[in-house]
NUMIDO-35545 format. One record per residue: residue in three letters; x negated, y negated, z negated of N, C-alpha, C in turn. Coordinates in pm, whole numbers, plus 50000, padded with zeros to 5 digits. Last residue first. Example, Ala and Ser with C-alpha at 12.3 -4.5 7.8 and 13.67 -1.06 7.14 Angstrom:
# residues 2
SER487155022549292486335010649286487104999749213;ALA486815056949220487705045049220486805033049220;
This chain:
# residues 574
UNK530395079651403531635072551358531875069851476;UNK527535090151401529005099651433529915090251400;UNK525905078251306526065073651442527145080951510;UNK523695096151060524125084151120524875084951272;UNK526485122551048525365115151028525285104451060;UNK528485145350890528565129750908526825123850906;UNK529645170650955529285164151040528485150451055;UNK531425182850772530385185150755529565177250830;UNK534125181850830533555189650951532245190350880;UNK534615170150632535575183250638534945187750744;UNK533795140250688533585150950553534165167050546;UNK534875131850929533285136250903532885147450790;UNK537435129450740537545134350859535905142950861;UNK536795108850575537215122550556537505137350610;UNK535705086750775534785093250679535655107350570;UNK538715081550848537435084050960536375093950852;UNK539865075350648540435083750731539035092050807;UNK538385051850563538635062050493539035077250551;UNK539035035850776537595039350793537655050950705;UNK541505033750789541175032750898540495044550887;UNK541725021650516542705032750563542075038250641;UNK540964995250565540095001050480540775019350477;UNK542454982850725541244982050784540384996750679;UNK544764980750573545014992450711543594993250747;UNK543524964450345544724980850342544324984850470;UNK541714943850305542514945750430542804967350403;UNK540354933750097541654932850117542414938350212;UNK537524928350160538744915350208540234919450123;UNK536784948350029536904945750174537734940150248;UNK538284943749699536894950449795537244954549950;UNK540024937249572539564929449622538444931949734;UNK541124958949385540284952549335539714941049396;UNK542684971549604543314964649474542724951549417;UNK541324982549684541844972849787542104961549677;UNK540425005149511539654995349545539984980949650;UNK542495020649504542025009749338541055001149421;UNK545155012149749543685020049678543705011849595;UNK548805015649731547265010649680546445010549658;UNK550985031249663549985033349753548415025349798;UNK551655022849427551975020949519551535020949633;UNK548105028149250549495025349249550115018349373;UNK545995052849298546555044649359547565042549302;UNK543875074549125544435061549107544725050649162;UNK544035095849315544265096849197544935083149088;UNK542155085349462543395087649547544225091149377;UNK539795085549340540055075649340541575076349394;UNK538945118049337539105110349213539685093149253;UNK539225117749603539625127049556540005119049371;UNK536465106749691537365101949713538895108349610;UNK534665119249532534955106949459535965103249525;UNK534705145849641534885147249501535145130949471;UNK535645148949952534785146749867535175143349737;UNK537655181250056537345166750049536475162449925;UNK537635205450073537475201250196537435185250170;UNK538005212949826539415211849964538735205350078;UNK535525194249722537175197149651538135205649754;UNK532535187549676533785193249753534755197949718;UNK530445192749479530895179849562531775177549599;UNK529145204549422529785203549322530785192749386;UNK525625189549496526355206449464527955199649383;UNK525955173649839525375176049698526165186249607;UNK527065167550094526685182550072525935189149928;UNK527755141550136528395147250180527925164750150;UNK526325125049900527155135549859528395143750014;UNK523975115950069524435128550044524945133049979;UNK525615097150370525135098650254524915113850211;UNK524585079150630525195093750561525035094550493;UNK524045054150754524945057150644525855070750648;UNK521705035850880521825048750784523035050250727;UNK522065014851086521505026951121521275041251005;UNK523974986551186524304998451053523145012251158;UNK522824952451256522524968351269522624981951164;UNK525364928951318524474936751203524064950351309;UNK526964915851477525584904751443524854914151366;UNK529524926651530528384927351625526914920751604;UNK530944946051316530174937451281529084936251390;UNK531604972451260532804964651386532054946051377;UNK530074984451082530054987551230530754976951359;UNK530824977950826530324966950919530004967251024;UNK532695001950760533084986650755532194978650828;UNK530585019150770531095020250813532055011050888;UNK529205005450497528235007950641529045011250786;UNK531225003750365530664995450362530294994750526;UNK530465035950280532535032250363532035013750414;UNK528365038050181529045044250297530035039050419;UNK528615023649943527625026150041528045023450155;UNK531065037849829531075025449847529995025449941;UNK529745062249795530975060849855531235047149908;UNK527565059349593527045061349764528325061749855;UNK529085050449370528265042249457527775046549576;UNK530325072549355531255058649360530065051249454;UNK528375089449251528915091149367530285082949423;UNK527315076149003526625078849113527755080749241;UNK530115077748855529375060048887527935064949019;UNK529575106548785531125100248863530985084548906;UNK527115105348682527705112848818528755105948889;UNK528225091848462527175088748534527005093848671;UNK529705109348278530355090548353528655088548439;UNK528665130448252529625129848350529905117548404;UNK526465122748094526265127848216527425124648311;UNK527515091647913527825103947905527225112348070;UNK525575064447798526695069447838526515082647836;UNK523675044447704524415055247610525485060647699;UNK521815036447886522455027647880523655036547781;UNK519785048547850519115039147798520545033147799;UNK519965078047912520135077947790519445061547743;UNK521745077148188522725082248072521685075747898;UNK519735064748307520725051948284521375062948176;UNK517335088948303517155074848237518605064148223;UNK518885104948413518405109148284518285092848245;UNK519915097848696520425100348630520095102548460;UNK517055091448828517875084848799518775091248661;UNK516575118748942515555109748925516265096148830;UNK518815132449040517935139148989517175126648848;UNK519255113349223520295112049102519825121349027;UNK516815113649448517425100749373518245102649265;UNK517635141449507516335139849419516675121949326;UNK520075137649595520265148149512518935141549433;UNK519735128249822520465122149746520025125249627;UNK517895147449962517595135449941518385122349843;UNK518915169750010517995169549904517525157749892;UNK521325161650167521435164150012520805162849938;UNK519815152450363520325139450317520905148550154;UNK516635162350502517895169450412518775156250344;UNK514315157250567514865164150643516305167450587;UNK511865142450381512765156550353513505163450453;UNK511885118250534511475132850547511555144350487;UNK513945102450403513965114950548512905124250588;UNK514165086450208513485101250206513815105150332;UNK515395067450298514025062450217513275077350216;UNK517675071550429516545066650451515145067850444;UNK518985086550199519005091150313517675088950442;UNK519705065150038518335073450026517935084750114;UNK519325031450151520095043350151519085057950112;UNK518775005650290517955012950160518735022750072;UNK520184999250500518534999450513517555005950361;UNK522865001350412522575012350535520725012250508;UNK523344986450236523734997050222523585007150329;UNK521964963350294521074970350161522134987450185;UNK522474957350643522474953150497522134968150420;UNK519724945850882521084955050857520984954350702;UNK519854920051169519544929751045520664937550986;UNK518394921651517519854922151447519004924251268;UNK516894929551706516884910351699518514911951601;UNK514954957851621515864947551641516224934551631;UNK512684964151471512444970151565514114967151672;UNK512664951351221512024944251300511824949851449;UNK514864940251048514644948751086514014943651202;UNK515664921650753515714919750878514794935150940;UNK518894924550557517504929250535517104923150705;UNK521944912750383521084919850469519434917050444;UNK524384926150172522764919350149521964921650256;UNK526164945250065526394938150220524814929650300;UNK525474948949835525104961449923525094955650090;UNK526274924949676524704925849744524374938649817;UNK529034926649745528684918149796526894916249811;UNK529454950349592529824951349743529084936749834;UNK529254940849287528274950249367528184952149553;UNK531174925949248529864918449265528824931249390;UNK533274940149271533264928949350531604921449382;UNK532604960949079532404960849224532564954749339;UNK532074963548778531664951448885531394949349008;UNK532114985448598533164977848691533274964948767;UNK530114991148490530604982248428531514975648496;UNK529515012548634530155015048484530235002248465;UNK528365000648854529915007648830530085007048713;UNK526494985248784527164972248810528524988248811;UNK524445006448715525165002448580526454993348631;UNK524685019848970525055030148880526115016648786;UNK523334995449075524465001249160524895006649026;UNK520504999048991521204985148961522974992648959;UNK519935020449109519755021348937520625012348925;UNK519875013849370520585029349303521035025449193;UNK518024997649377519784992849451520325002849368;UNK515765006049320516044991249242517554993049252;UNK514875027349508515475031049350516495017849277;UNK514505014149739516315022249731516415024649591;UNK512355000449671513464993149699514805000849677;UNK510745024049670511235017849580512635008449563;UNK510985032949955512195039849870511815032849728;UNK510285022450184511315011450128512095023050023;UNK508235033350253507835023050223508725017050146;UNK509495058050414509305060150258508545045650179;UNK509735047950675510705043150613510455049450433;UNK506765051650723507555038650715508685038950672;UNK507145079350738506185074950644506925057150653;UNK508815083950951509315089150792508605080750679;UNK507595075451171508605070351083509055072750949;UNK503925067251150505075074251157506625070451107;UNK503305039751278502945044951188504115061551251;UNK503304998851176503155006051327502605024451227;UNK504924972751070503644981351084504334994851163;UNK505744941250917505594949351102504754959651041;UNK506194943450568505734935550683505704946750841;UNK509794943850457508574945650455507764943450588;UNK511624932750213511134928050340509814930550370;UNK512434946949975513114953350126512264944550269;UNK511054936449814510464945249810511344950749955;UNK512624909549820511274910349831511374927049889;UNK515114914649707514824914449870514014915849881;UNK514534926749474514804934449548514804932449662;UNK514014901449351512654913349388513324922549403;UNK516234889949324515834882049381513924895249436;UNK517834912449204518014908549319516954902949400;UNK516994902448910516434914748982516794915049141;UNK517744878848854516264879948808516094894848960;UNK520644872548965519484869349022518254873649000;UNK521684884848763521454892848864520634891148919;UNK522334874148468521254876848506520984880548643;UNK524904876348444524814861348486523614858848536;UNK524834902348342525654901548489525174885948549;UNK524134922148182523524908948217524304901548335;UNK525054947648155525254937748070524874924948064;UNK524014961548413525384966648345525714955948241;UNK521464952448520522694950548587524404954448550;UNK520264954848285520564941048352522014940648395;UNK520004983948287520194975548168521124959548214;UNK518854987248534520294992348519520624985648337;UNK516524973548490517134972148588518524974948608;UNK515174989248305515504976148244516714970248326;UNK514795014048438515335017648322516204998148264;UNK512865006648626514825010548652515445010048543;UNK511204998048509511834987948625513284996748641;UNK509925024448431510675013548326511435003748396;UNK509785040348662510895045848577510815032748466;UNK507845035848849509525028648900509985030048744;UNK505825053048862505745040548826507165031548822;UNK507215079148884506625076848791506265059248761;UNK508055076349139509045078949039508395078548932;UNK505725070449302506685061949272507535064649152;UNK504445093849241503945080449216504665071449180;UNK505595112349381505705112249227505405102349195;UNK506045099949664506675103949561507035109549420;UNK502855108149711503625096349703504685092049646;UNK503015134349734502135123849613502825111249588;UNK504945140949871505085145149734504315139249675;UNK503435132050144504865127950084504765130049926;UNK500055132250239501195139950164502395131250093;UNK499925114550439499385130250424499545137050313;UNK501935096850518501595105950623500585120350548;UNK501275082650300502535091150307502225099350410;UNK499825058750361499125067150264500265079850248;UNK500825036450471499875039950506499075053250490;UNK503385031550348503485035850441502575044950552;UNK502305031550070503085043850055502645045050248;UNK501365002350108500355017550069501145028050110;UNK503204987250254501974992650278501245004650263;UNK505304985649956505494991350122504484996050184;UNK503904992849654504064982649779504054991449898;UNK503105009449453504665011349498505075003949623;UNK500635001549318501325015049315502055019249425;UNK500044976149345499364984849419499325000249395;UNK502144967549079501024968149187500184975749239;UNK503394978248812503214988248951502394979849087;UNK503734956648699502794969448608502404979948751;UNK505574941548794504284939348820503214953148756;UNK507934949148690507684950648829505974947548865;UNK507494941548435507784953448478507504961748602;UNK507554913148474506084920948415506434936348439;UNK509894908248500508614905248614507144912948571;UNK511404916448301511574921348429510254921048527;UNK509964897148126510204912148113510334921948217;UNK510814873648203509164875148219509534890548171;UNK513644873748205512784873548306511424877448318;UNK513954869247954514644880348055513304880648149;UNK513224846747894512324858747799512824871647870;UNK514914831148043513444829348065512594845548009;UNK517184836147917516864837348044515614838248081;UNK518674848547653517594842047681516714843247817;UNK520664849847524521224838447698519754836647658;UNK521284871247357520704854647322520754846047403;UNK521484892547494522754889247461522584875247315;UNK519894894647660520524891947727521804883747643;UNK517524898047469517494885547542518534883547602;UNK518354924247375518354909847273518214903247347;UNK518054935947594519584937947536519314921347477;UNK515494939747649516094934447739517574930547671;UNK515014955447437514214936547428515014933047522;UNK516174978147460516214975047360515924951547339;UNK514314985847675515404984247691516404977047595;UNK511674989147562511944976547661513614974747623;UNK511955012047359511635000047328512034984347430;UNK512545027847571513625024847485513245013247414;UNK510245027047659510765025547732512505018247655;UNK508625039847470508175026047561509395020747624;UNK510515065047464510515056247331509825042947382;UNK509295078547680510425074247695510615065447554;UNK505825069747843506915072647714507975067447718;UNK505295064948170505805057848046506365068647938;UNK503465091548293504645084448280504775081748124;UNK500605100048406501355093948322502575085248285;UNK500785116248623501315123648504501465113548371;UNK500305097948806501575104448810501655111148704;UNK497705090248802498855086548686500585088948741;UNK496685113348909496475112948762497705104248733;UNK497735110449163497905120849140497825122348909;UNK496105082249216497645083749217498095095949099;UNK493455097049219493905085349128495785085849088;UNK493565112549425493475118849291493935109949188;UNK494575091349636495165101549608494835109349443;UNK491655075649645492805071649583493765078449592;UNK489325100149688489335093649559490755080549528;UNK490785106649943490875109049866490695109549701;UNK489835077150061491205081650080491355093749968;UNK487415076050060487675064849956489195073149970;UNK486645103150186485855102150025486795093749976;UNK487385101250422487785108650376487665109650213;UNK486165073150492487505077750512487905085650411;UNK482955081050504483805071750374485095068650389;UNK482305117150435483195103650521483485091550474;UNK480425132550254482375131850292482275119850350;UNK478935147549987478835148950137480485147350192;UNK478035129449689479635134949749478605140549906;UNK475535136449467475685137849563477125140749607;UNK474975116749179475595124749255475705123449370;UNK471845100849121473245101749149473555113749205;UNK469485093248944470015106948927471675108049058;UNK467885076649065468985072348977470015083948957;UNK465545091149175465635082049092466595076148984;UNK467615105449387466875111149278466175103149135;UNK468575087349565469655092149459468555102249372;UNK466225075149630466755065749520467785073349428;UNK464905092349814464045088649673465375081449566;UNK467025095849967466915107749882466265102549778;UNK466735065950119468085072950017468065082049944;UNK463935078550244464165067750128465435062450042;UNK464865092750390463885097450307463915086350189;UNK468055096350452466955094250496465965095050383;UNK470485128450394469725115550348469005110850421;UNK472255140150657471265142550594470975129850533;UNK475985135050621475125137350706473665137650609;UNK478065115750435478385131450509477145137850588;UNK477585102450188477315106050287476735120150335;UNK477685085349888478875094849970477875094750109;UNK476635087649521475805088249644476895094149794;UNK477075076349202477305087449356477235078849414;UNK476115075548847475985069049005476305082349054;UNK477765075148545477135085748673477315076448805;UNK477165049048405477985057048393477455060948532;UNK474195035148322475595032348223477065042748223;UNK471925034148428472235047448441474015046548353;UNK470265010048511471035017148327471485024448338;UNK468175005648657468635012848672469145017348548;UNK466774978348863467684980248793468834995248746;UNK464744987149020464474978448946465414980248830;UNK466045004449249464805003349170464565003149014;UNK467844985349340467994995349318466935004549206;UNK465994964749428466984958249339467284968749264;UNK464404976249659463814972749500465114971349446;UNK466744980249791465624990549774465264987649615;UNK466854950949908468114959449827467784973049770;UNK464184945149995464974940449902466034949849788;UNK464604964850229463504966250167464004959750017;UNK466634980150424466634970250331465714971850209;UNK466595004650600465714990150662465884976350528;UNK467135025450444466025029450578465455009050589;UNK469675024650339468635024250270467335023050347;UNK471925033950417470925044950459470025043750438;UNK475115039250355474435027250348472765036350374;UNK477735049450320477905043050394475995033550447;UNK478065042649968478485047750026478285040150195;UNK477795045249594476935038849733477855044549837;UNK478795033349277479115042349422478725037849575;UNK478335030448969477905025349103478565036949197;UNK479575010348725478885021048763478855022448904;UNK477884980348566479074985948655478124997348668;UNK475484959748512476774963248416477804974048491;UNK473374964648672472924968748513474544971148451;UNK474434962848965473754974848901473544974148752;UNK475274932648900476274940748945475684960148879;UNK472854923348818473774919848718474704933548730;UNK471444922849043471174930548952471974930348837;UNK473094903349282473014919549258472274926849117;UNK472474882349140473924886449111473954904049145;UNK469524876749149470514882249003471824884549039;UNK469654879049450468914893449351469514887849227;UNK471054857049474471404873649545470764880649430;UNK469634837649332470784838949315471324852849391;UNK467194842249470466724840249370468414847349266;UNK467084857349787467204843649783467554847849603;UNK464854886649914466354876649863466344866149749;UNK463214905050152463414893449992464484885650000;UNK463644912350385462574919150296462264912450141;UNK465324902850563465924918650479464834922750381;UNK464054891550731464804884450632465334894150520;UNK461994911650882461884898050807462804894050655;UNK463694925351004463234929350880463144923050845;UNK466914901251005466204910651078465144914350982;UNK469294895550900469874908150997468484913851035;UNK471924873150717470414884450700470214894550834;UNK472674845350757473074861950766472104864950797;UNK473104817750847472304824950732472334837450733;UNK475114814551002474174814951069473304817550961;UNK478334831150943477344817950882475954819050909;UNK479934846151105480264835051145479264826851048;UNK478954873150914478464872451047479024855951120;UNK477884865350616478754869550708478494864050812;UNK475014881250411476274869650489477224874950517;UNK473844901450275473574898650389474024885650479;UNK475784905450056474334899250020473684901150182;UNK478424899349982478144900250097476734896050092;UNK480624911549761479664901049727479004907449897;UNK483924903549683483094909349756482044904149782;UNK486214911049438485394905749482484314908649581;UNK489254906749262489044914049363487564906449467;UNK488854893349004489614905649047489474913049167;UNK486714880648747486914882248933488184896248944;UNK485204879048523486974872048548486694871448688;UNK482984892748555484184903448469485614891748497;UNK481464875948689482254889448750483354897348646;UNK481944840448630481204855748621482444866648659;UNK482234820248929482884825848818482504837248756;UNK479614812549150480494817349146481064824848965;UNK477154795649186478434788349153479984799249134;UNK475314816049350475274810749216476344802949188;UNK477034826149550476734833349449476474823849318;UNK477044801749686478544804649661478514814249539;UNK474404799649747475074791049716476234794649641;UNK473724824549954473634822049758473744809449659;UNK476684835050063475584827150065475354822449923;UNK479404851850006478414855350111476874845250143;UNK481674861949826480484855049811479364859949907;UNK485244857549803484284860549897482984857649888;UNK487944870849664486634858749630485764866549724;UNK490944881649848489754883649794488584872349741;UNK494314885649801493304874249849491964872649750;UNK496094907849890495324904049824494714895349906;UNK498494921150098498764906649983497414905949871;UNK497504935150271498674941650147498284932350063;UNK495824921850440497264930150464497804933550368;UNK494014916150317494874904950320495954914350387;UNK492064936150273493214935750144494134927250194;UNK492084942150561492484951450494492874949450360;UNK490084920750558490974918050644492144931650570;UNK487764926450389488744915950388490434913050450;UNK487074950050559487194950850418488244935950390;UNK486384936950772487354943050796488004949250640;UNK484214915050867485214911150783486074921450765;UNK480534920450824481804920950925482954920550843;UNK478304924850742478704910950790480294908450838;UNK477284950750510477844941750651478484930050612;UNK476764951250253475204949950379475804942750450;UNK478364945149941477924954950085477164948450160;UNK479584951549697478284950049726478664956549855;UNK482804947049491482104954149641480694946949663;UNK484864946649201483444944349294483024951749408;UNK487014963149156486964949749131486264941149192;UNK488884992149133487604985049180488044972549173;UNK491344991248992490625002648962488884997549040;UNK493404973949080492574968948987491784980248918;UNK495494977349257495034982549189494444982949031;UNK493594965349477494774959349463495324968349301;UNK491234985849494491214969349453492494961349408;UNK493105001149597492025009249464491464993749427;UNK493494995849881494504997949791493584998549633;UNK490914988849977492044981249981492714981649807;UNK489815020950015489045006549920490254996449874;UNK491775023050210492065030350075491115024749993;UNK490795005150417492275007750377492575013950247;UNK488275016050456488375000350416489634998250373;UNK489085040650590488425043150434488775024250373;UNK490255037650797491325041050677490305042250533;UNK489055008350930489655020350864490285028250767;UNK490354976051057490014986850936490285000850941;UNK489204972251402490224971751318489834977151194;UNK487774950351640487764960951567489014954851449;UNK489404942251941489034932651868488844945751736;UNK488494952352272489594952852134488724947752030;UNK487104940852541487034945752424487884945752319;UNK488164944852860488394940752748487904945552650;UNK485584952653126486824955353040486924947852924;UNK485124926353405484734936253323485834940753214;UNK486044906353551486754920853608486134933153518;UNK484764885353442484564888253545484654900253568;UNK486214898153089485174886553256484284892753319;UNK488464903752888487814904952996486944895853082;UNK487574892652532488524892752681488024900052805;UNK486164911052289486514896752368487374897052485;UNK485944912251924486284917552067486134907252138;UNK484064904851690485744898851706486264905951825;UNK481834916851670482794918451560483994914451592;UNK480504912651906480584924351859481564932451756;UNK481234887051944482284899552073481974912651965;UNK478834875351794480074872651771481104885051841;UNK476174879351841476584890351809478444886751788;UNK475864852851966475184861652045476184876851997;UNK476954831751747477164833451894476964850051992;UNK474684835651553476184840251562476754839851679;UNK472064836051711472564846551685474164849551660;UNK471904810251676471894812551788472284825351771;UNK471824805351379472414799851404473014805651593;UNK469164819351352470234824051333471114815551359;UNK466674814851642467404810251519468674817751493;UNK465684830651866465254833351788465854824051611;UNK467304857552040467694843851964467064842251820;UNK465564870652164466604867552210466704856552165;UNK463934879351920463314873352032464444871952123;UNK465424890951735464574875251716464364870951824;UNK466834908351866467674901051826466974889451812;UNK463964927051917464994925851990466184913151981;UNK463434931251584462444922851678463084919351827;UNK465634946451497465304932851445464364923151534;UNK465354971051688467094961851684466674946151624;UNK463244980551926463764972651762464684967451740;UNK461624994352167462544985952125463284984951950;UNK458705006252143459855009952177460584997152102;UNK455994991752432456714989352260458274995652263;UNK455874975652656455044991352549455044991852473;UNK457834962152796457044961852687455984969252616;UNK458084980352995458074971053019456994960352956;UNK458885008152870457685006753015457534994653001;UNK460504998352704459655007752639458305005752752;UNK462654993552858462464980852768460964987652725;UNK463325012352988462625001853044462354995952972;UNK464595033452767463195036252849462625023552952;UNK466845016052767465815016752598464375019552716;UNK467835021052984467785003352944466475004452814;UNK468895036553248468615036053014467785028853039;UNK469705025853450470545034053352470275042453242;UNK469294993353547468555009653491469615015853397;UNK468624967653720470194977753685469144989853678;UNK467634935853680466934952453673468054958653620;UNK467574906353599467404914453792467464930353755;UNK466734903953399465804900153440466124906053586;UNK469564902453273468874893053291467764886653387;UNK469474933053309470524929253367469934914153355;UNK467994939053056467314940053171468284932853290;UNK469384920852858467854917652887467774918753001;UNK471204940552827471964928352891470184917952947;UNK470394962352733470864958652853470954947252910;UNK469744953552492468594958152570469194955252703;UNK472644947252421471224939552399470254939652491;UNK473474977552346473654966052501472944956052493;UNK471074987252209471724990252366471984982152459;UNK471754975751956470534968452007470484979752160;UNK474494980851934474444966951940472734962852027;UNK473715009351834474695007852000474204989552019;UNK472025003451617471945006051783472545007951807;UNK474184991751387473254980451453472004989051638;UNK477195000251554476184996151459474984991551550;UNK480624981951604479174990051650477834987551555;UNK483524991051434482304979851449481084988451500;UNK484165016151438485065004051491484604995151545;UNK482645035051416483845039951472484255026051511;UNK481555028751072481325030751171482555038451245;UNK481905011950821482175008450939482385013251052;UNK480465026450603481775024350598482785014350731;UNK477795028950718478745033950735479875037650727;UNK476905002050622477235002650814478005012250831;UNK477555002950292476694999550405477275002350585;UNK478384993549962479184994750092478014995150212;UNK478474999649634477924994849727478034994949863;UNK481054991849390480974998549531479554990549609;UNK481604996249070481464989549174480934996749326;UNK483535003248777482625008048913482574999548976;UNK485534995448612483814996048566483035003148663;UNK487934992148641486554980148672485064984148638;UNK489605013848425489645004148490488544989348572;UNK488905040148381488215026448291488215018048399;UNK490395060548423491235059248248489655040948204;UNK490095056448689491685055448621491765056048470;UNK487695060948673488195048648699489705047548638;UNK487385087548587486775078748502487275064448555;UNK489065103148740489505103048572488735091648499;UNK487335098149002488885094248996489355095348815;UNK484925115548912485305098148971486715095848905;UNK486515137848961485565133348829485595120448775;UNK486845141449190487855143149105487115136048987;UNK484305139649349485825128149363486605132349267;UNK483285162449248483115148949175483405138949210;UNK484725193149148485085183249302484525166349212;UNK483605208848895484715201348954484455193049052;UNK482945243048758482295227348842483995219148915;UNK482095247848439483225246548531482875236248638;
């Protein structure tokens, strides 16, 4: 049976957490950072432009000039012949620079999406170690966007003093340098032996880890050649990713070390080796008995006032999903398929909800634990993208409010509950914020669905099984506490419209069209609550919920029944 050996990959990291390592070369760069010829181009150029001489190929003068074709390593020495003089020289290459003298700006390079999906698969904790050639920071720069802070070992100083690799989490061993430490490896010369501490940390890396080259062409690193060589336990299947012909001396090594051949992009290779990943533990969802088990620990601590033993439960809950569920990834990684993304989540969310609606129905003194990582997870950082895909960043966040929401109804705590739906958020595409009941609405969080039913609908889909059977209630009392809560939502979002300091931008909900919904032309929870007015009294005025104010809360009721009978109600129809 032959199988796609990104798929292959992907079953062996996901069921062995760290036991690959990544060798990384120029071509996990290329597109952003110039390689090493375009770099020895303008180089050349800038020579002849030195010496008086505008030629419009610069390689063929350097060739007449010298009689020698030009060398990216012998080119760079003889420019500058200390490294120290070199950082300077190649610095614009990696950082961009300004315009001068009416010449164009260089953009400063950015990560790709392959250094982006490396990222995520580190955060993760599915890769651990990176071996790479370049000098250039964009691998770095790409975990510090999604909150990792990488060990950096780029001089064999730092190698030898550095913590052994199995207690490293996220590590990058830079056996060339980095391009700001005038030690950086760059020309044959220096590329032809390594400093005592490089070669054991790289051979350590090849004897214990399984390997994935990618990006790297083997052609000028004489050193890193042997190391390869030298060290070959074959411990678990080496691959080999590049989309284009071997060079002769990459073919000797993936034959040597038997590796698999991927042909793919290191975009396309690291992006889809973390999709299959996802894709696997989407099928593993928690056992519901794991789960009953939590729920069960959460009860005894709550009802011991054991705060602390609360807590590290919750937090460990929420933590099991790193680099599952963070804003970033989804936002980054949604654009090419939604439905992955969304099983992901619902699969990694389901004990955090399960404990979450526990809390929030019998813990009440507890709120803070979960609140306090619900703002978190609503404040998410500037990014630039599609919208749908950005706003599916914040549908964990909408599960936390949902689940919480359900138990704070059944337990009739809608004084409390109104007051964190009001919870604002800051929004960054306004000098206003908007609260938990418009910014993490599921309306929101799924729009791309295109459908605020099928978007409600999947949330109480998703939901509904786990609070009926962790918190013992009945389907029906669960429905009827679901659609209380997107009512409340709603009427909230509606309520703070007259609020010039907030931005209300979601509040349709979908039980305006969920099955079963509609009574006469009116919604099924209002309908159930008109039911229990005394003296004309909503139950909820009653209760204290929105100041209090009868005619204010009449108003808006009116308004949103109105929407509800035309079918009409989206954002911005009020």
């Amino acid at each position: 049976m032959d199988i796609d050996p990104t798929v292959s990959l992907a079953f062996t990291i996901e069921a062995n957490p760290g036991s690959y390592a990544l060798l990384l070369g120029a071509g996990v760069s290329y597109g952003t950072v110039s390689t090493a010829w375009e770099i020895l181009s303008r180089l050349v150029e800038r020579l002849a432009a030195a010496q008086g001489v505008t030629t419009e190929d610069p390689m063929a003068w350097y060739e007449t000039t010298y009689a020698i074709a030009p060398n990216y390593s012998d080119v760079l020495a003889a420019l500058s012949p200390s490294a120290a003089g070199r950082v300077g020289l190649l610095r614009p290459f990696f950082e961009g620079s300004p315009a001068i003298e009416g010449g164009a700006e260089v953009e400063a390079p950015q990560p790709t999406e392959g250094h982006r999906a490396i990222a995520r698969l580190m955060k993760a904790g599915l890769i651990k170690v990176v071996v790479t050639t370049n000098f250039d920071r964009l691998l770095e720069q790409a975990l510090v966007t999604i909150g990792v802070a990488p060990t950096v070992l780029s001089t064999p100083s730092a190698m030898a003093g550095a913590l052994p690799l199995h207690q490293q989490t996220a590590c990058i061993i830079k056996i060339h340098g980095d391009y700001l430490d005038p030690s950086f490896l760059n020309t044959g010369d220096e590329l032809a032996t390594y400093d005592t501490a490089v070669s054991g940390l790289v051979g350590h890396v090849l004897d214990d880890y399984g390997l994935v080259v990618c990006g790297w062409s083997a052609k000028w690193d004489t050193a890193l050649r042997h190391e390869l060589e030298v060290h070959n336990a074959r411990r678990y299947t080496n691959y080999w990713v590049e989309p284009s012909e071997l060079s002769d001396a990459a073919a000797r090594l993936t034959q040597l070390r038997n590796a698999t051949m991927i042909a793919k992009t290191s975009s396309v290779f690291f992006s889809e080796l973390g999709n299959s990943v996802l894709s696997i533990q989407g099928t593993n969802r928690p056992h519901p008995l794991s789960i009953g088990v939590a729920v069960a620990t959460a009860k005894r601590f709550i009802t011991g006032n054991d705060r602390v033993a609360l807590h590290d439960l919750l937090a460990g809950a929420f933590n099991e999903t790193a680099g599952q569920v963070d804003g970033p990834t989804l936002a980054t990684s949604a654009a090419r398929n939604w439905n992955d993304g969304v099983v992901l989540v619902d699969s990694a969310m389901s004990m955090p909800m399960a404990l979450v609606a526990t809390v929030a129905r019998w813990g009440g003194a507890n709120d803070e634990l979960w609140v306090k990582r619900l703002v978190e997870m609503s404040s998410q950082p500037a990014m630039g993208g599609l919208t749908d895909a950005l706003n599916l960043s914040y549908y964990p966040a909408t599960l936390v409010l949902y689940t919480a929401g359900l138990g704070m109804v059944l337990d009739s705590r809608l004084v409390e509950l109104e007051n964190i739906l009001r919870t604002t958020t800051p929004i960054h595409t306004s000098n206003k914020p908007g609260p938990f009941c418009s910014e993490l609405s599921a309306v929101r969080a799924l729009s791309f669905m295109g459908s605020e039913k099928d978007a409600s609908q999947h949330v109480f889909d998703l939901i509904a099984p786990i609070v009926s059977a962790q918190l013992l209630v009945s389907d029906e009392s669960v429905r009827e506490a679901f659609d209380r809560l997107e009512l409340l939502m709603v009427l909230i979002g509606v309520y703070s419209r007259s609020n010039p300091e907030l931005e209300i931008r979601f509040t349709s909900p979908g039980i305006i069209r969920r099955v079963g919904n509609m009574y006469a032309g009116v919604a099924r929870p209002v309908s159930d609550l008109e039911a229990l007015r005394v003296g004309g009294v909503h139950p909820w005025i009653a209760l204290g919920l929105f100041n209090g104010d009868q005619e204010k809360f009449e108003e808006m009721l009116g308004m949103f029944n109105s929407a509800f009978a035309t079918r009409s109600m989206y954002p911005g129809n009020y």
